[in-house]
C-alpha positions as CSV (number, residue, x, y, z in Angstrom):
1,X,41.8,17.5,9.6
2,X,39.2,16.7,7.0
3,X,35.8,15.4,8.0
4,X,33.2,13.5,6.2
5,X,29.7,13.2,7.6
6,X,26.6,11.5,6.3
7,X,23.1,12.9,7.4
8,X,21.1,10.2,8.3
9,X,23.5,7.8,8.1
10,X,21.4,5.0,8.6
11,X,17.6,5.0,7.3
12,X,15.2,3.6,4.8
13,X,16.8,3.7,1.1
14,X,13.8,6.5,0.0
15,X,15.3,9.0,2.4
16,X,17.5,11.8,0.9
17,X,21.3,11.9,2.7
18,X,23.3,15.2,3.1
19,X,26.9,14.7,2.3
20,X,29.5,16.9,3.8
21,X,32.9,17.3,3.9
22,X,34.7,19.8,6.5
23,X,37.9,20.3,7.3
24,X,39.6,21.5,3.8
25,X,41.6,24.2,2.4
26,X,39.6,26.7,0.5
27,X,39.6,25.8,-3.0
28,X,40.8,22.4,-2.6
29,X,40.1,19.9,-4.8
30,X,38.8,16.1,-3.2
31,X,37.3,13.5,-5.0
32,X,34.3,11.3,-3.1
33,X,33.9,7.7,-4.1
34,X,31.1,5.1,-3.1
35,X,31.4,1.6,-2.9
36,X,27.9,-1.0,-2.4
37,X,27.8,-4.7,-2.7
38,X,25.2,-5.4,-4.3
39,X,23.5,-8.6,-5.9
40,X,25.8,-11.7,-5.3
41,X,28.2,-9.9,-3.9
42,X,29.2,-7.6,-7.1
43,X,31.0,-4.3,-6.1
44,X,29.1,-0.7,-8.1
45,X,30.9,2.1,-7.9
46,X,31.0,5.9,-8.4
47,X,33.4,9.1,-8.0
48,X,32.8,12.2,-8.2
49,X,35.8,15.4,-7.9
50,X,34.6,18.6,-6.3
51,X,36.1,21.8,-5.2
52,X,36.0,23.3,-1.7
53,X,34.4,26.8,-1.0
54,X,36.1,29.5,1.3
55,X,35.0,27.8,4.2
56,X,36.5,24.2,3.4
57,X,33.2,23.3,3.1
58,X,31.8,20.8,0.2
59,X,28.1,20.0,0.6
60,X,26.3,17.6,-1.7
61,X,22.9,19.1,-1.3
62,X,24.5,22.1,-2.5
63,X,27.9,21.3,-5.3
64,X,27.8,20.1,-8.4
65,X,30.9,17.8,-9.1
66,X,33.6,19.4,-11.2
67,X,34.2,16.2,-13.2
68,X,32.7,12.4,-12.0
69,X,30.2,9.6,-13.0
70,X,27.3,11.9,-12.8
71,X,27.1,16.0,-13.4
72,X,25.2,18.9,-12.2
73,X,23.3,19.3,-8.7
74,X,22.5,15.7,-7.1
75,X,22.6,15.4,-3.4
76,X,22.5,10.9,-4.2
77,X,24.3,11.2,-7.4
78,X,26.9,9.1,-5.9
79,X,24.3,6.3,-5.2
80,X,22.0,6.6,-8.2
81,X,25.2,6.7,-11.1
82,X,26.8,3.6,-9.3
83,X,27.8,0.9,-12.1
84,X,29.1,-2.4,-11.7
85,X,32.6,-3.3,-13.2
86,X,33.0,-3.5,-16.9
87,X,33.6,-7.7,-16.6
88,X,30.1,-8.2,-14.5
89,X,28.2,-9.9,-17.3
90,X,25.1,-12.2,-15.9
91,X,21.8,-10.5,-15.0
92,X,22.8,-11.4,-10.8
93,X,25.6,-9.5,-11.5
94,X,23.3,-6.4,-12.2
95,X,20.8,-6.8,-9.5
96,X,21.0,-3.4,-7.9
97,X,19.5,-4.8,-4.7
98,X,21.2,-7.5,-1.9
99,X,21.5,-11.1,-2.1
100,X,18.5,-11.4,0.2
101,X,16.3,-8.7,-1.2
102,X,14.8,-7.2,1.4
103,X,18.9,-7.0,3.8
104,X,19.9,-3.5,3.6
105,X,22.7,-1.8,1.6
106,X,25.9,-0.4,3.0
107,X,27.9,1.4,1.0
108,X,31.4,2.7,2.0
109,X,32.0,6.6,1.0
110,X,35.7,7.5,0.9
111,X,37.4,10.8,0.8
112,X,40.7,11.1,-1.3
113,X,43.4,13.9,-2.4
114,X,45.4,12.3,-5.0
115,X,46.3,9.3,-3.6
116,X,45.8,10.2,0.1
117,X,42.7,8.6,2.2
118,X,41.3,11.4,4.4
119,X,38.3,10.2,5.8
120,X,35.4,7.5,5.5
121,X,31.8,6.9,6.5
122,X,29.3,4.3,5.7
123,X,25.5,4.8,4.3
124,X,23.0,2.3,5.2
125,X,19.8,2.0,3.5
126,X,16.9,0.1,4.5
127,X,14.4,-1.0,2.7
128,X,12.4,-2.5,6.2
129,X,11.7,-0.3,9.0
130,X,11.6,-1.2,13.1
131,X,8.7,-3.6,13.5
132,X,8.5,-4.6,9.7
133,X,8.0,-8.6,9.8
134,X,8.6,-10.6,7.0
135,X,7.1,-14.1,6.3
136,X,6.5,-16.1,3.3
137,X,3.1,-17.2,2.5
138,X,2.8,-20.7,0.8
139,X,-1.5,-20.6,1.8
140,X,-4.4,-21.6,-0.7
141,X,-1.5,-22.6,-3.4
142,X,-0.4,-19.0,-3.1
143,X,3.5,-18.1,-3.9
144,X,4.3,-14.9,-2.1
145,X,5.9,-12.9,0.9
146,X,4.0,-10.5,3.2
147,X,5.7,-7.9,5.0
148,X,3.4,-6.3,7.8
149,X,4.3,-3.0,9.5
150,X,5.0,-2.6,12.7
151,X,1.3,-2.5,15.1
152,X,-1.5,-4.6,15.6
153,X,-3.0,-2.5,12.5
154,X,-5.7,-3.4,10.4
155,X,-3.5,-1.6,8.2
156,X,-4.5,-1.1,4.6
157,X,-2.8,-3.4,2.2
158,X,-0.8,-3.6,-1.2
159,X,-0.2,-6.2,-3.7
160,X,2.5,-6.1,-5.3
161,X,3.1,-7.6,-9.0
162,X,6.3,-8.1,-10.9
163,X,6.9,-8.0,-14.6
164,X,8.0,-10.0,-17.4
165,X,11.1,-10.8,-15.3
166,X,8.9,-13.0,-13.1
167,X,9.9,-13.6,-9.2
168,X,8.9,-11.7,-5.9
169,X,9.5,-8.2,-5.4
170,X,10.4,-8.1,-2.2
171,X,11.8,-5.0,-1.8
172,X,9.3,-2.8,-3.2
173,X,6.8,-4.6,-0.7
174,X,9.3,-3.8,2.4
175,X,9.3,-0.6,1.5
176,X,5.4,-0.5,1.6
177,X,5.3,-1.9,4.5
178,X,7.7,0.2,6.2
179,X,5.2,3.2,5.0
180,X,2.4,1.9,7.1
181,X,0.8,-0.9,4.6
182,X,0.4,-4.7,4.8
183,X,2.5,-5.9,1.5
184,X,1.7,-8.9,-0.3
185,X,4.3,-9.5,-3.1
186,X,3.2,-12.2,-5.2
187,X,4.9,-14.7,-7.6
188,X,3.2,-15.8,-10.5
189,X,6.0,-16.9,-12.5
190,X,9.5,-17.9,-12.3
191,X,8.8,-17.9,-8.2
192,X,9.4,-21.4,-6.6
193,X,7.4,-24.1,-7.6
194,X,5.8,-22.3,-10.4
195,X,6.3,-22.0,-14.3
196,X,9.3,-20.8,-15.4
197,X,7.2,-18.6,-17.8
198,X,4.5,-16.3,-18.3
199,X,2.8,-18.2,-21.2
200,X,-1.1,-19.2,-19.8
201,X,-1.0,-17.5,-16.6
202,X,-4.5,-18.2,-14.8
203,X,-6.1,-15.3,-13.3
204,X,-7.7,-17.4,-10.5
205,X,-4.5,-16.9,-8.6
206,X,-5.1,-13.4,-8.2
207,X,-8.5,-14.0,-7.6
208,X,-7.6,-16.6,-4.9
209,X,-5.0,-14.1,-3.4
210,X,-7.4,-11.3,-2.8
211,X,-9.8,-13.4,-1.0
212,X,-7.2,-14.4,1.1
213,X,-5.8,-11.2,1.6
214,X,-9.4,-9.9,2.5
215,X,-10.0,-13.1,5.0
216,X,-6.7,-13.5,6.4
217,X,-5.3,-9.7,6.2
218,X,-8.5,-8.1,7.0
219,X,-7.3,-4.8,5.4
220,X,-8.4,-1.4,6.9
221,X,-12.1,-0.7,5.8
222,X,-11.1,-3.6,3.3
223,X,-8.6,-1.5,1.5
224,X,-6.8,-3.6,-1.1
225,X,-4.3,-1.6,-3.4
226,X,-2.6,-3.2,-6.6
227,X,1.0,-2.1,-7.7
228,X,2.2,-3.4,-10.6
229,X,5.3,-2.8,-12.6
230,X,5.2,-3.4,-16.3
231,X,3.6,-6.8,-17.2
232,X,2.4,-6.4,-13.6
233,X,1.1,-2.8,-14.6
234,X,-0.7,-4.5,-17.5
235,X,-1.9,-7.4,-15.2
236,X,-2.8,-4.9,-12.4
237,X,-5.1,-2.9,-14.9
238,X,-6.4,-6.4,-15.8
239,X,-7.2,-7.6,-12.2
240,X,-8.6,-4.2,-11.2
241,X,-11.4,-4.4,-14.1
242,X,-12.4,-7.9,-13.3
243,X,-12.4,-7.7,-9.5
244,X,-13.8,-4.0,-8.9
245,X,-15.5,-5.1,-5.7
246,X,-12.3,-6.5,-3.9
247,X,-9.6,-4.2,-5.7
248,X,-9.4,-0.8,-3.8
249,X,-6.9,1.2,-6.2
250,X,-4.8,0.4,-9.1
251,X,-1.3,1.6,-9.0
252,X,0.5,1.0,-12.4
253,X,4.6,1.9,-12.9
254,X,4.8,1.6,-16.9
255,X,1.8,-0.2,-17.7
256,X,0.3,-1.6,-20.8
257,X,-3.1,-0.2,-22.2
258,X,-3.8,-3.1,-23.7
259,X,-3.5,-7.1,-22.9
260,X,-0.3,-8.3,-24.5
261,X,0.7,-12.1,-25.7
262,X,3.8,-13.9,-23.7
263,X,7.1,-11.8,-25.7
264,X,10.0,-12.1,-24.3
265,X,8.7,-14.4,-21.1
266,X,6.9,-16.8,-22.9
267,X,7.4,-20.7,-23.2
268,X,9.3,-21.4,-25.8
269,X,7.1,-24.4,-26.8
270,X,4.5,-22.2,-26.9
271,X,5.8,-19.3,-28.7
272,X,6.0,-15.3,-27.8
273,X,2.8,-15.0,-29.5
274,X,1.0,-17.6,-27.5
275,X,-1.3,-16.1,-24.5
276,X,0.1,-14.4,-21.0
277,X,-3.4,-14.7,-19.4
278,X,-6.3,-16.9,-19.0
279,X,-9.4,-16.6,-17.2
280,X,-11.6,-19.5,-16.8
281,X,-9.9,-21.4,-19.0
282,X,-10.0,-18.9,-21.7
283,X,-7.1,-16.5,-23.0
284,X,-7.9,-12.8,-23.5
285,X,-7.7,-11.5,-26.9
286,X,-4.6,-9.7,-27.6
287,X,-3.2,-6.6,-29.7
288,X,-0.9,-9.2,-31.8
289,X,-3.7,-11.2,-32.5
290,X,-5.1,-11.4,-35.8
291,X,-3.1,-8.1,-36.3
292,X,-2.6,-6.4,-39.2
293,X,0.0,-4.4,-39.1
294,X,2.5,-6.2,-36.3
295,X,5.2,-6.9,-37.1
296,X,8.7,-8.0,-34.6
297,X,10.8,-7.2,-37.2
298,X,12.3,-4.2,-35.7
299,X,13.1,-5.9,-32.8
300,X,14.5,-8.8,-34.3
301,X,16.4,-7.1,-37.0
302,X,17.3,-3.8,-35.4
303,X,20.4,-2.7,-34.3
304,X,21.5,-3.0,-30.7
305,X,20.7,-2.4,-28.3
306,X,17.1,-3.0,-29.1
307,X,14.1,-1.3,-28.6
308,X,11.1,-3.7,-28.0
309,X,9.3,-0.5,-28.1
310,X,9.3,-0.5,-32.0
311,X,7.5,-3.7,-32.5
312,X,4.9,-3.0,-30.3
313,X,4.5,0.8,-31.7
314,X,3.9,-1.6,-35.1
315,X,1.0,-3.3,-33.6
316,X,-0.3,0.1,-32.6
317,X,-1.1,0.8,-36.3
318,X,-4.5,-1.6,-36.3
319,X,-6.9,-0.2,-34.6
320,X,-9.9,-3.0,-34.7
321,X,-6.9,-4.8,-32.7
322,X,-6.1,-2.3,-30.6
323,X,-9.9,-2.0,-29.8
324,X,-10.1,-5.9,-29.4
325,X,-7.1,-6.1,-27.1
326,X,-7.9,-2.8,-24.9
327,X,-8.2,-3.5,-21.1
328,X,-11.7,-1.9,-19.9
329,X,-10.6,0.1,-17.4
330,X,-13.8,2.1,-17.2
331,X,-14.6,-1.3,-15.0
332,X,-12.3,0.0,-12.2
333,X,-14.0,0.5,-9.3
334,X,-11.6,3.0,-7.5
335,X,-8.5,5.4,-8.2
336,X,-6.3,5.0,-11.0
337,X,-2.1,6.3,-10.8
338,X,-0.2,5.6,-13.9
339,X,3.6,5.8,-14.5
340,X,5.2,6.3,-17.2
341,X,8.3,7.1,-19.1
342,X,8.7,9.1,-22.2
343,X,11.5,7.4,-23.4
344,X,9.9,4.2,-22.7
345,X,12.5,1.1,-24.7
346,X,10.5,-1.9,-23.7
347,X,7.4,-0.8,-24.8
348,X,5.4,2.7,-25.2
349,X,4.4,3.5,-21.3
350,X,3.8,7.2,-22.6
351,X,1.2,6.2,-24.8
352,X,-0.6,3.2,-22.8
353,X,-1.0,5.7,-19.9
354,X,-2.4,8.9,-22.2
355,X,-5.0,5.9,-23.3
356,X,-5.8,4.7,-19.8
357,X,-6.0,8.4,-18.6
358,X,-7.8,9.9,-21.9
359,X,-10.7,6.6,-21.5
360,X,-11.1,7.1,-17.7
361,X,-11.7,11.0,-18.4
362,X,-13.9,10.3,-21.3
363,X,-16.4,7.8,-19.6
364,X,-16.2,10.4,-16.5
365,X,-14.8,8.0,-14.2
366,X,-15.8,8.5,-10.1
367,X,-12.2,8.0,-8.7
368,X,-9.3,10.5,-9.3
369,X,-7.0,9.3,-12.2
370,X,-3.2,10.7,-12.4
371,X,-1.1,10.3,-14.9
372,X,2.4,11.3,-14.2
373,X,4.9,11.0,-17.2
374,X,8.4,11.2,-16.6
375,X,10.3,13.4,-19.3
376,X,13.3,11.2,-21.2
377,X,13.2,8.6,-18.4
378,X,12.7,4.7,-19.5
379,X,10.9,1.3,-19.0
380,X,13.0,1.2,-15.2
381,X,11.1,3.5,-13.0
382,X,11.4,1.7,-9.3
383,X,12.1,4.1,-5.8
384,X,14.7,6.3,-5.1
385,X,18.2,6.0,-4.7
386,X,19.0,2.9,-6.5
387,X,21.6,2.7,-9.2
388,X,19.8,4.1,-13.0
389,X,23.2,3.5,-14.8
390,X,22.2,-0.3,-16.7
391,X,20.0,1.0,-19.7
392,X,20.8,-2.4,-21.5
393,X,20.2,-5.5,-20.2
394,X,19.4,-9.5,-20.9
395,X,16.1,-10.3,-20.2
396,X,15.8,-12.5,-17.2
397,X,13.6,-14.8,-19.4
398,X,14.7,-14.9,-22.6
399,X,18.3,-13.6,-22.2
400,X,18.0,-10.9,-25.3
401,X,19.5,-8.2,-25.1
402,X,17.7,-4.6,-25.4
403,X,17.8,-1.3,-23.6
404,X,15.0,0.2,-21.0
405,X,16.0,3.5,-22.7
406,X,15.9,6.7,-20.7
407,X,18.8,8.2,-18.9
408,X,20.7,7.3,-15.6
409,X,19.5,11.2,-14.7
410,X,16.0,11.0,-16.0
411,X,15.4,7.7,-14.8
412,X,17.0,9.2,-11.3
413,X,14.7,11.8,-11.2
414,X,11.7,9.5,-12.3
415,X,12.7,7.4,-8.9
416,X,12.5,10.2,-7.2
417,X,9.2,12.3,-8.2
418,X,6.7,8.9,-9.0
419,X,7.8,7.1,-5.3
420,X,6.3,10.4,-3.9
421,X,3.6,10.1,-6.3
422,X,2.5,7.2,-4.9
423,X,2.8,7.7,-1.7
424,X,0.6,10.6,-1.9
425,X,-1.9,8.8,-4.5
426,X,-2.2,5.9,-1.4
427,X,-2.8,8.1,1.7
428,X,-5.6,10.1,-0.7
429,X,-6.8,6.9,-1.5
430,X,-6.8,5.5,2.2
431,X,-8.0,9.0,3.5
432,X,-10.8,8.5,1.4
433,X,-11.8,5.0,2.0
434,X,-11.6,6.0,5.8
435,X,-14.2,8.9,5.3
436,X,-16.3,6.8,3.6
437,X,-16.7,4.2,6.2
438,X,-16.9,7.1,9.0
439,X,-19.9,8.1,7.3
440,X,-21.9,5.1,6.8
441,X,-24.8,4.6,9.7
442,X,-23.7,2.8,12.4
């Protein structure tokens, strides 16, 4: 009788599973499937055929698949190369995570020989631990939800920022806080009863939320961490240069090196070239601006799926702009993680984190800086075990079309390696913020 076990079967979605099946002739020949609703309800799915060994024995951590939706040695490969069916169209279709973000995932494994059922076992991931508490904060005209971990605490604390798809990453902040940290993710755009667009953001916001976090929160030797994911990488940079005293550490996934007008999330009243950010009234100059070299033609003309990497590389060219437009990171008053992908489509992540990196080395910045740059992965670098299979996509703002390059492997691997990045970049960090305040006098 054929078994089918899943070790752990129920735990947070960054834990690695060992899949075994037991039970089958030697040599036989099985085929594993996976099954997760995800989004609104959209079924993704993935199969893989393997071969038993002498022992009936087939072991994930251990077998590649003979033939399957993903190839060599994977031990999640059945998770991370899940796709959802050819007719799922809109972008809530493709939303790899549940309806409520932060619910977990449960995703049905089935054993088969030809058409025969053998055996079946669910895989629950988690993106909240025990004792994680969620609650959304609508203080000081804030837009956000907090997830605390589990214990009176103080516990050091994260803000997290999205990117040019706007909204409230709520399970990247879950996952925070089931790792020991107070997580604040924070709307600025397309969150409700904000803009709808990331044209003439004001920076006071952020401003206003880290006072709060550091009067309400009252973070652990005042630690405040920012994690931002592409425009929120930028933004993060951004915040951490004009804030140094409240801003702990800077943590940004794909970031830009430079401030960047509205693209693809702007107002279309105001245009794509109109300002993402003000400060005091006042935009911040940007690399488009007065450019001369930028051009969006190959994003506008070039074949599909697009690359919105190749207009900005365009804009690259002019270096007075570039110079104009750079974000002073030197200004940072803490430790600096970057990450990036080399096959960057959305825009040239490589390249903005070599800048950051090579100007924080240059200017001999205090705080460790670590640049870790993911070989052929893309723009979509998130946490582990998630699906990496959609490489093209509609922009949740302005609906184009264009691909996040990289590879569902690469970008699975990228998961992987730059979650445990930062989780070893934040207990440095807090490690040494706690020295620091052991050692002051009494």
């Amino acid at each position: 009788m054929a078994t089918l076990a899943v070790t752990p079967a129920d735990a947070l979605i960054d834990v690695p599973r060992r899949i075994v099946v037991a039970g089958l002739a030697a040599g036989e020949s099985v085929e594993l499937s996976t099954r997760t609703l995800r989004g609104r309800g959209t079924a993704w799915r993935a199969a893989a055929a393997f071969r038993a060994d002498a022992q009936g024995l087939v072991d994930l951590t251990r077998d590649a698949p003979l033939a399957g939706d993903y190839a060599g040695l994977s031990p999640m490969g059945l998770i991370w190369s899940q796709a959802p069916a050819a007719s799922s169209r809109t972008w809530a279709d493709r939303d790899v995570f549940a309806a409520v973000p932060a619910d977990p995932l449960v995703t049905d494994i089935e054993l088969r020989h030809g058409d025969t059922v053998l055996a079946t076992q669910t895989l629950t991931q988690r993106l909240a631990a025990d004792g994680v508490a969620r609650r959304e904060v609508r203080d000081d005209g804030l837009v956000g939800t907090l997830f605390t971990p589990a214990g009176a605490g103080p516990h050091p604390v994260v803000m997290v920022l999205n990117g040019s798809g706007g909204g409230i990453n709520e399970p990247r902040a879950a996952l925070y806080a089931s790792h020991g940290y107070a997580a604040l993710a924070l709307g600025y755009f397309k969150a409700p009863g904000l803009s709808d667009y990331i044209s003439n953001t004001r920076l006071e916001t952020f401003e206003t939320a880290l006072a709060w976090i550091h009067r309400v929160l009252a973070p652990r030797h005042g630690f405040v961490a920012l994690s931002g994911q592409s425009r929120g990488g930028e933004l993060a940079l951004l915040l951490g240069t004009l804030f140094p005293e409240s801003v702990s550490a800077v943590i940004g996934y794909v970031p830009g090196a430079v401030v960047h007008c509205a693209q693809n999330a702007c107002d279309p009243a105001l245009g794509r070239e109109g300002p993402a950010w003000l400060f005091r009234g006042q935009p911040f100059p940007d690399v488009w601006q007065d450019n001369r070299s930028a051009t969006w033609a190959p994003w506008d003309e070039g074949a599909e799926p697009r690359r919105h990497a190749d207009a900005l590389l365009t804009a690259l060219q002019d270096p007075d702009a570039v110079a104009r437009a750079r974000i002073p990171v030197e200004k940072i008053g803490g430790p600096v993680l970057l990450l990036s992908g080399s096959d960057d489509g959305s825009w040239p992540s490589s390249l903005y984190g070599r800048m950051v990196a090579d100007k924080l080395a240059a200017v001999g910045h205090p705080y460790p800086v670590e640049h870790l740059d993911f070989a052929g992965a893309g723009h979509s670098i998130v946490f582990p075990y998630v699906p990496t299979t959609q490489l093209v996509y509609a922009h949740p703002v302005s609906g184009r079309l264009s691909t996040s390059g990289g590879t569902p492997e690469a970008n699975a691997r990228a998961d992987e390696a730059s979650w445990l990045g930062v989780q070893r970049f934040l207990r440095a960090a807090v490690a040494a913020r706690d020295a620091a305040a052991d050692a002051r006098p009494a």
